[in-house]
Every structure is written in C-alpha cells, then in structure tokens.
C-alpha positions in Angstrom: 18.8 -5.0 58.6 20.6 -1.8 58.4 23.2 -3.4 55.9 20.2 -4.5 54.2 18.7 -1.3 53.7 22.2 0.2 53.1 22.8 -2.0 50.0 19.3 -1.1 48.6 20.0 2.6 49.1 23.0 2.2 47.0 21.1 -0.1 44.8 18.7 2.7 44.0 21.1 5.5 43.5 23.1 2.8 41.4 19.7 2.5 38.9 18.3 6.2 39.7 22.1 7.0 38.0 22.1 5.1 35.2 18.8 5.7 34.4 19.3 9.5 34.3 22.9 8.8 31.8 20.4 6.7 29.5 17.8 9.8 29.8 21.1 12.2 29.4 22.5 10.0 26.1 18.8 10.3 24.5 18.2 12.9 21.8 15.5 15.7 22.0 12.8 15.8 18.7 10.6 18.7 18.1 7.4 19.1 16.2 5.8 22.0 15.3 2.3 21.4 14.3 0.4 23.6 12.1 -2.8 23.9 13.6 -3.5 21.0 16.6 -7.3 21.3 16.6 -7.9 18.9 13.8 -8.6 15.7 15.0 -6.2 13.3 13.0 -3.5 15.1 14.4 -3.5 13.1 17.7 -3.7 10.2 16.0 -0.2 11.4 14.2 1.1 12.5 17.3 0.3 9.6 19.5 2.5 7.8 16.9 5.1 9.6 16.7 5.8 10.1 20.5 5.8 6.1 21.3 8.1 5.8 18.4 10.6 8.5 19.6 10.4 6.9 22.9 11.1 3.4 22.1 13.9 4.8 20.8 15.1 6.2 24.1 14.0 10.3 22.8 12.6 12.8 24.0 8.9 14.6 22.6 8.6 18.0 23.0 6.3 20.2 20.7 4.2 23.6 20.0 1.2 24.5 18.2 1.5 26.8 15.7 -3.1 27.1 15.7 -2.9 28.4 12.3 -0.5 31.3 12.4 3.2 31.4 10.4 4.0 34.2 12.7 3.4 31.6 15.8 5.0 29.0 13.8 8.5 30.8 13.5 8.1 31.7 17.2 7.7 28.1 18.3 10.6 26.5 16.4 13.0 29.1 17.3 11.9 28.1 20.8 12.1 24.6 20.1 16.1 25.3 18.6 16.9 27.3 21.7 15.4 23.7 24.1 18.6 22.5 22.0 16.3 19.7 19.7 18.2 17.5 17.7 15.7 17.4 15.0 13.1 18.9 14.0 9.4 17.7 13.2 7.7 20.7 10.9 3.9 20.2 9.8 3.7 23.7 8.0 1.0 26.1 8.4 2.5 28.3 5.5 5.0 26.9 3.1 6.4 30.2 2.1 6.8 31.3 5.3 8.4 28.7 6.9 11.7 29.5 5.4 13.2 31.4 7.9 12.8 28.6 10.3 14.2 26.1 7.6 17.3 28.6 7.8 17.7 29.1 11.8 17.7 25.3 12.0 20.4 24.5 9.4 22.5 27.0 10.8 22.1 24.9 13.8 22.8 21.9 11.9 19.4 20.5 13.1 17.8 18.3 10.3 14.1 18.8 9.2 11.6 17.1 8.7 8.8 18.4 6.4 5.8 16.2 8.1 2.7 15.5 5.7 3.3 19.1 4.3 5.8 20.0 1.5 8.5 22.2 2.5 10.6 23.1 -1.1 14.1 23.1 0.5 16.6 20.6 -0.5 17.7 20.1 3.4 14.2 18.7 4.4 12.9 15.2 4.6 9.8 14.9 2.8 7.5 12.0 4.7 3.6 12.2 4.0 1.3 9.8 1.9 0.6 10.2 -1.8 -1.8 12.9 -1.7 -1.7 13.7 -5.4 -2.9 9.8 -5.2 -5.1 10.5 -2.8 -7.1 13.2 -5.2 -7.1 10.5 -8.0 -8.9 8.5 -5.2 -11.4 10.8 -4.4 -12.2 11.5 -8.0 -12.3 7.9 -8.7 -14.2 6.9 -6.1 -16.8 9.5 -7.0 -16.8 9.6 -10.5 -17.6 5.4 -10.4 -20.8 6.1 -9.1 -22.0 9.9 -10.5 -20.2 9.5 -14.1 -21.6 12.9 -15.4 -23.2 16.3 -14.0 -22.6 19.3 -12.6 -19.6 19.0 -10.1 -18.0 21.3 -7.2 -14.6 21.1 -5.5 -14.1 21.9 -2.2 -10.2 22.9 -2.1 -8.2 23.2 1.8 -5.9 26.5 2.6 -4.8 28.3 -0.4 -1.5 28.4 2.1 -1.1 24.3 1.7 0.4 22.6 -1.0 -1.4 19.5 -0.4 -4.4 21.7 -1.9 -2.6 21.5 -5.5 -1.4 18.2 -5.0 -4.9 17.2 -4.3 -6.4 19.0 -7.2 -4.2 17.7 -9.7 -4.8 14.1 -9.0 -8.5 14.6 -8.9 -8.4 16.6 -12.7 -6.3 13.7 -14.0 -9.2 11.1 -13.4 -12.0 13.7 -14.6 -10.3 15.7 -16.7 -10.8 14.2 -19.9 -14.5 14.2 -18.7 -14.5 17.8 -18.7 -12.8 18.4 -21.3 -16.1 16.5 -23.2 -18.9 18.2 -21.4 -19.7 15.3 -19.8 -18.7 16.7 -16.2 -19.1 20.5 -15.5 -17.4 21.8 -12.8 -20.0 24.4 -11.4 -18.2 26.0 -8.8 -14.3 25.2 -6.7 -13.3 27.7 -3.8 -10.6 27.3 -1.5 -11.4 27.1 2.3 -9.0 29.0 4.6 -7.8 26.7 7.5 -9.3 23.4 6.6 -12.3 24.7 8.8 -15.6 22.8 7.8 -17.5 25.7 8.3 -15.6 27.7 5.4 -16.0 25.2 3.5 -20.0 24.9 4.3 -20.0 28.4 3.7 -18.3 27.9 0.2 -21.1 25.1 -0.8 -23.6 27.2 0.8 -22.6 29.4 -2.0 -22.1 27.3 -4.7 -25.8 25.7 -4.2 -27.2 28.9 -4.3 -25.0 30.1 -7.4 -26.5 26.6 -9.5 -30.2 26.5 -7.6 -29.5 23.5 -6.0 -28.1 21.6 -9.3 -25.1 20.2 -8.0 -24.8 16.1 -8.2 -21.3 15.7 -7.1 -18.3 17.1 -4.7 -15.0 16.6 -4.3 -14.1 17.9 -1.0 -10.1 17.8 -0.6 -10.5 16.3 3.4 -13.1 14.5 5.8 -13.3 17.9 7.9 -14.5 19.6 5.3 -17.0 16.8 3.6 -19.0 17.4 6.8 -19.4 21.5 6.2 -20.4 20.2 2.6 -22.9 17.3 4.1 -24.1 20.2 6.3 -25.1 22.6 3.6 -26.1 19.9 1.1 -28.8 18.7 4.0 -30.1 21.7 4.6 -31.2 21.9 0.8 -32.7 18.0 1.6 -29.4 16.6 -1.4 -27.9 13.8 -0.7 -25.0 13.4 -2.8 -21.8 11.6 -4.1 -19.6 13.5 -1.5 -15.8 12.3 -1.3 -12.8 13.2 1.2 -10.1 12.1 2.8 -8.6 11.0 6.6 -10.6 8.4 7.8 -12.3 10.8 10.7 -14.4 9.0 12.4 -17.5 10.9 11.5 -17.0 10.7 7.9 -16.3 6.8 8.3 -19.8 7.0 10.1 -20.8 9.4 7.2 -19.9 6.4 4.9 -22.2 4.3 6.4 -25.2 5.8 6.3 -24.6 6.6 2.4 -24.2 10.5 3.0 -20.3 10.3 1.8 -18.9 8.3 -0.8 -15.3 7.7 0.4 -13.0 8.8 2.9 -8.9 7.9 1.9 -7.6 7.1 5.0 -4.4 8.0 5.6 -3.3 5.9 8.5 -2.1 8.6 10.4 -0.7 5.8 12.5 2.0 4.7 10.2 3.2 8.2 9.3 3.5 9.0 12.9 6.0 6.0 13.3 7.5 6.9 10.4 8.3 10.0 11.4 9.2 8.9 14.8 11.9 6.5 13.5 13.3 8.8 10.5 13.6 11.6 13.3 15.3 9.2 15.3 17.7 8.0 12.9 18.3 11.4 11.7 19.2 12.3 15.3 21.9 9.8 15.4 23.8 11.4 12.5 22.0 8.8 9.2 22.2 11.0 6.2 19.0 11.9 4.8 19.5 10.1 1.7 20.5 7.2 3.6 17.4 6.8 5.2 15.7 3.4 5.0 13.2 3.1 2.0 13.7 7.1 1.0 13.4 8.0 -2.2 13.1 11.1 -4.4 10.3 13.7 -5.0 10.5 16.7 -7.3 6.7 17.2 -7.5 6.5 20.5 -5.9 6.5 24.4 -8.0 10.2 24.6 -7.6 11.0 21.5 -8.9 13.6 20.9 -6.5 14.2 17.2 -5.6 13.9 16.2 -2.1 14.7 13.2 -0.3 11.2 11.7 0.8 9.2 8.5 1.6 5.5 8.9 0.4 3.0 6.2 1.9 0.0 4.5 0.1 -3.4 5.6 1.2 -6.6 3.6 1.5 -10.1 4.1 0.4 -12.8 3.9 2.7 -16.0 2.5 0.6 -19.1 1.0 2.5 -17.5 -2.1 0.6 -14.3 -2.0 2.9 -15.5 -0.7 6.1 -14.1 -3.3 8.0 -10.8 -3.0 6.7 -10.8 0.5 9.3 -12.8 -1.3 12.1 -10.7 -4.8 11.6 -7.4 -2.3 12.5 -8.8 -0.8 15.5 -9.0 2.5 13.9 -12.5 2.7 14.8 -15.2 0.3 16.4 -18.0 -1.1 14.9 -20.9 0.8 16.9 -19.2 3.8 15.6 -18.7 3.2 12.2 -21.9 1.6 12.0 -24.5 3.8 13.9 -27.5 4.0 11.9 -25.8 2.2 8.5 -27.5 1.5 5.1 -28.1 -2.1 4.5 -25.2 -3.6 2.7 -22.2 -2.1 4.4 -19.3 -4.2 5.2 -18.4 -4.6 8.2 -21.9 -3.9 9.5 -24.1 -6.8 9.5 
C-alpha cells in the first residue's frame, strides 16, 4: 500500500510538472477594451478567451471604460505582465498611438480589434461596417423610400462612425441629392451611450415638430435611446441599427425597429483568438490565413486585415439569430407582431 501510494505521489508530481511546462510554453494575449459596459462585448470576449485557450494561451485584459488616458495606462500594464500580443479595441484612435509605439518597441504585435487603428504594424480584424451602414440604409429605405430622415452617429472618437456614415449615404445619397429624402437632423453621440443619443433625437423631434419618418441609428444601443424618445412623442418609426442586442432583436419583433446587422460577435472573437494566437507564435502578419488588405481609413495607409460579412436582422429572418443560439425564441419573440419568422 505504501508503494502504492508512493508511485501515485510521483505520478502526480510527474503530471502537476508537465502540466505547469505546457502552462510555462503557452503565450500571454492581452486585450484592452474600450469601454466593457456595452453588452456585445462579452459576447466578443467569451470568444476570444476559449479560442486563446484551446490554443494552450493565456487571457488577461483591462478596461479602458471610455478614457484614452486609462487606455495607455492599461496596455503599458499589460506590456510590463510581458503579453505576447496584444488585443486593442480603441477608445480613441488618435490617441492610441503611443501605445502602438511602446508595444512595437517591444516587438509585441497588435491587433486593432473591430476598431481601426491607422498604423501599418496593426492587424486590422472587424466586420464590414462601411457594409454594415449600406445595410442599415437599405434595410430602411425599402420600406420608408422618401421623408424627412435623422442619423444617429456613435463617438465622434470612433472611426467606425465614418465608416458607418459613408455606407449609409451611398444607398441614400442619390435620394438626397433629388429631394426625395431630407436629412432633417445627424448628431454624434459621445460614448455610444443610448441616452445621448435619446437626448440627440429628443432634439431633433423637437427641432422638425415631430416630422421625422425615418432613422438611421449607427448601433442597437443607441436605436433604443431613439425608440425611447420617438415613444414618448407616440411615433413609431422605420428605426435601423446594428449588433444583434438582444433587445433590439426583441425590438424587431414587435415592429418598433426595422433591422439590427448582427455582427456575430462570436466569430470575430475566435477570429481574434486564433490570429492572436498565430501571431504569438512568430506568423507574419501578412501571412495570416485569409488576410487581406484595407486602405479605407483617412491616412490611406494599407493595413493587413480580415473584414467579416455581417447579417441583417429582418422580422423576415429572425430565426436565422434564434436557429444559432444567439438568442431564444421567448426572447426574441415576447410580445411579436403577427408575421415574424421564427415566431409562430
């Protein structure tokens, strides 16, 4: 018995060994995220940390919550844990250029997550988001074809704000251009945070008396601020955004929203997981599997990138969300219209 309970001693030093050289021989990935609170970031994160750890990585992050000062702070924290690479959703994207610069001295690769950094040594991985405005726009303009319209723009900070806005001007554009659509009022609203942006149309309603038919609201977290203010004048509107929160899939449903891209935060999280990864083990950027080139940005400079497709969210493709487990149907379907997919 004592031999016996020798051998599995040593047994269990043998394995409690090895498993702490396989834990020593794994690489450490940091992200930095912007601002934590919104809720498609855990989604994203979720993601990204079983990819990193199939891989036999390590997760460690900060939260920047909406400050570039924070931001530098947290990756030079992150550099000094000794991270292999980094994972940067930007709060600012001029200000993040110090911290761009601290890590390549370090020869720590970067990856700009779903938020353009212009520098030539990041890895640009986010969906199509000028695609995603050309959505929105669609989506909208299919079912209010004329009128007085409002845009509800993110962070002034974000490029994803101009990305956005361009791809929704090249669907209604020409519309303008003839009268047929008037844009009646655009503001910017600082953080994301639906209640600057239900400030903004708040504003706007009161700046047209109420004569407002259709909005394009740049993400799902702000569409609500909008929904808010529009139902406190008693409007129900063509409203359109983008993520696929599960209050604006909801939203969907019940006919107050038109569309919601979503971005499957779940796939860009595993993208970035695995890129990170790679990049950890020496791959050169530009040898990255499926990476391309953007040059898209106000620099022009070319990056190496991967940009995902997005889907719309209609109440003619619900299931397509609740089919992928992204949300259930009691959610998506409390209180639905007649009619919706994935609802009867």
């Amino acid at each position: 018995m004592k031999n016996l309970m020798k051998a599995a001693l040593v047994a269990s030093v043998a394995v409690t060994a090895l498993t702490s050289a396989a834990l020593a021989d794994g690489k450490k990935i940091g992200v930095s995220w912007a601002s934590f609170q919104e809720e498609r970031w855990k989604t994203d994160e979720a993601a990204i940390v079983a990819a990193i750890e199939a891989e036999g990585n390590e997760y460690v992050s900060s939260d920047a919550e909406s400050s570039s000062a924070k931001q530098l702070t947290d990756i030079e924290a992150l550099i000094a844990q000794g991270v292999d690479v980094l994972i940067i959703n930007a709060w600012d994207k001029d200000a993040i250029g110090p911290a761009i610069e601290a890590a390549a001295n370090e020869g720590i690769p970067v990856i700009g997550y779903d938020r353009l950094i212009e520098d030539a040594r990041t890895f640009y991985l986010t969906f199509d988001n000028v695609g995603v405005g050309r959505i929105i726009a669609k989506s909208v303009l299919e079912v209010q074809p004329m009128g007085n319209y409002a845009l509800i723009k993110g962070d002034p900070g974000d490029p994803n704000a101009g990305f956005l806005k361009q791809g929704m001007m090249e669907v209604i554009g020409d519309a303008v251009d003839s009268g047929k659509i008037k844009i009646v009022g655009e503001a910017f609203s600082d953080s994301w945070k639906p209640e600057n942006a239900q400030k903004n149309m708040e504003q706007i309603l009161t700046a047209n008396d109420n004569n407002v038919d259709a909005v394009l609201s740049q993400n799902d977290g702000m569409a609500g601020g909008v929904v808010a203010a529009l139902s406190g004048q008693g409007l129900v509107i063509p409203v359109g955004g983008q993520d696929g929160d599960l209050a604006a899939i909801n939203r969907v449903a019940r006919g107050i929203q038109t569309v919601s891209v979503w971005k499957n935060a779940a796939n860009l999280g595993k993208a970035a997981g695995e890129i990170a990864s790679a990049l950890a083990e020496g791959t050169a950027m530009d040898a990255i599997d499926g990476a391309g080139t953007f040059d898209g940005g106000e620099k022009g400079i070319e990056l190496n990138a991967i940009l995902l497709d997005p889907t719309p969210l209609t109440k003619d493709n619900l299931s397509v969300a609740i089919d992928a487990g992204h949300i259930s149907k009691e959610q998506a379907c409390e209180g639905a219209m007649d009619g919706v997919d994935g609802c009867s």
